[in-house]
N, C-alpha and C positions, 0 to 999 in steps of 0.2 A: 489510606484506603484499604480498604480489604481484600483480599489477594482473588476469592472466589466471586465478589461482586463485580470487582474489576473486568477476569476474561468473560464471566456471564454477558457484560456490557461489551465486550469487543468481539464476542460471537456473535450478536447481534445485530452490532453494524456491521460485520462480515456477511451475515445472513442476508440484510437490505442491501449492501454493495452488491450480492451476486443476484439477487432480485431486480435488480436496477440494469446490469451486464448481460443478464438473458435476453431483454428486449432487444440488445444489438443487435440479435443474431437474426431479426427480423427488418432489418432495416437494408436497403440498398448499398453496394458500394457505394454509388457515389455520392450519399449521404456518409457517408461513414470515411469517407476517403476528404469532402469538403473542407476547404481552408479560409480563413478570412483575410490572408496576407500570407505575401510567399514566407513568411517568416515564421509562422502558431502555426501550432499541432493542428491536427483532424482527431478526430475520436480513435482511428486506430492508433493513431501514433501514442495517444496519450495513454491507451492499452497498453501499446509493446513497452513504452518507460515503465509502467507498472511491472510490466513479464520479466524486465532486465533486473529491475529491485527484485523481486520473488525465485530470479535463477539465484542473484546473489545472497539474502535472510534465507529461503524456507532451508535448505540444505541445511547449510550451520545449526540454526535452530534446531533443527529435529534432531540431527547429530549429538548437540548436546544435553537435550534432553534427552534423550536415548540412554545418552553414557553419564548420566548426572547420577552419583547416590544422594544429593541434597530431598531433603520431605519439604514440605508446602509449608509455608509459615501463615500464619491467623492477616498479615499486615504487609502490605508493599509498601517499600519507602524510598519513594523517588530519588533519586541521584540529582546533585545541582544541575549537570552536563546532560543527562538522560530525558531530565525534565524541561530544560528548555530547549533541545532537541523535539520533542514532542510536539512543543506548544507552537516551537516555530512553523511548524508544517500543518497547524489548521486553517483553513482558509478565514481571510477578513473579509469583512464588507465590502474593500476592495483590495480584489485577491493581490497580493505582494509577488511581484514576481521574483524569482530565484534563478541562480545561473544553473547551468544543468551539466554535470560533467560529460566530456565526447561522448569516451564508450557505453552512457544513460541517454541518448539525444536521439531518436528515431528520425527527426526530421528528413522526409523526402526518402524513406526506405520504401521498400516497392511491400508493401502490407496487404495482408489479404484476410478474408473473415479468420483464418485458423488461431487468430492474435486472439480474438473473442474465445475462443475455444482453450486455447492457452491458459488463458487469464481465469476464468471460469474453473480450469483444475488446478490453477493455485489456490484458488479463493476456498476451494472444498479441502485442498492439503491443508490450507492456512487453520480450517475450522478442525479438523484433527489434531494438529499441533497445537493450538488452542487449548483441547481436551487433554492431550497428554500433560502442560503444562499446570493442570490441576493438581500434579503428585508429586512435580519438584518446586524446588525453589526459587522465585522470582526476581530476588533478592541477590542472588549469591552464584547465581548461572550469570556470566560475563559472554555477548556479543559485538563480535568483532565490527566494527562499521565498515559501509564501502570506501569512509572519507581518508581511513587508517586502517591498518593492522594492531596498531598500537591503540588507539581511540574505543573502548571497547566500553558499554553500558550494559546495564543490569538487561537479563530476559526482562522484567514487567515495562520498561522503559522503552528497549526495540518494540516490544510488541506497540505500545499506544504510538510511538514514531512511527515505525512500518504502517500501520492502517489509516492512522491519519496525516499521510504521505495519499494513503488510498484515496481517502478522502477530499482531501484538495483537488486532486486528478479530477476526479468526480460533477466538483462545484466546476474547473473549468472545463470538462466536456459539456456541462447543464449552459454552459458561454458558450459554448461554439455552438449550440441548439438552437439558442436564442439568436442569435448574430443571421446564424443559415437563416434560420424562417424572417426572420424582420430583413433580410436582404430578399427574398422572395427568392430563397435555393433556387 
């Protein structure tokens, strides 16, 4: 895939994720706080997991683009590990659930709108880094994961994991929408 089509494509749905995030901030708590079991997220929660991923990616990332002399190459070429990394965190048709590490699990934190507010200036950091991401290498810039220190994937490969990480959050907040209104909130 081509390195410039690629973050063109993940500004994008960066851009519609934070199109999608604004509307929160018009919503009530306690739409926003709603559960369907004392066990699943509420839409803040499933904000703040996103905010705890974005304290731990954007830093690194920008860091290393920052201090990268690598140039931009014409071609991204997925990693085996990088790639199915990615692919694992799109959502299915029906979404797969995944275990959540402690220090990522917001459940039952005392959450308030500023989660929205949070999330919202990662998604605008995300879309900078994004752009700086145009002038190094995709390829050859190495990200550390949360899962290791040692576990480490190509920049273009965190980026498509990272958002569509975003992404699945997403489709299950669009659940918990649904569930609220067909239970008559």
């Amino acid at each position: 895939m081509q390195s410039e089509k690629l973050l063109q494509s993940l500004i994008e749905q960066t851009n519609q994720i934070t199109y999608q995030a604004e509307k929160f901030k018009t919503f009530d708590l306690d739409i926003l706080t709603w559960r369907e079991n004392n066990t699943s997220w509420n839409i803040l929660e499933c904000l703040e997991h996103l905010n705890l991923y974005g304290d731990f990616y954007l830093l690194q990332i920008e860091t290393k683009i920052k201090n990268s002399k690598t140039k931009s190459e014409l071609d991204i070429k997925s990693g085996l590990l990088g790639n199915y990394f990615a692919e694992s965190m799109l959502p299915k048709e029906k979404l797969n659930k995944m275990k959540t590490f402690k220090d990522k699990n917001p459940l039952n934190a005392q959450l308030d709108k500023s989660v929205i507010d949070k999330f919202l200036s990662q998604q605008k950091k995300l879309i900078s880094i994004l752009h700086q991401a145009k002038n190094v290498s995709l390829n050859k810039i190495k990200i550390e994961t949360s899962i290791s220190s040692l576990l480490k994937l190509k920049l273009g490969d965190t980026f498509q994991f990272f958002i569509n990480h975003i992404v699945r959050h997403f489709k299950q907040i669009e659940k918990i929408q649904i569930a609220m209104y067909s239970n008559k909130y």
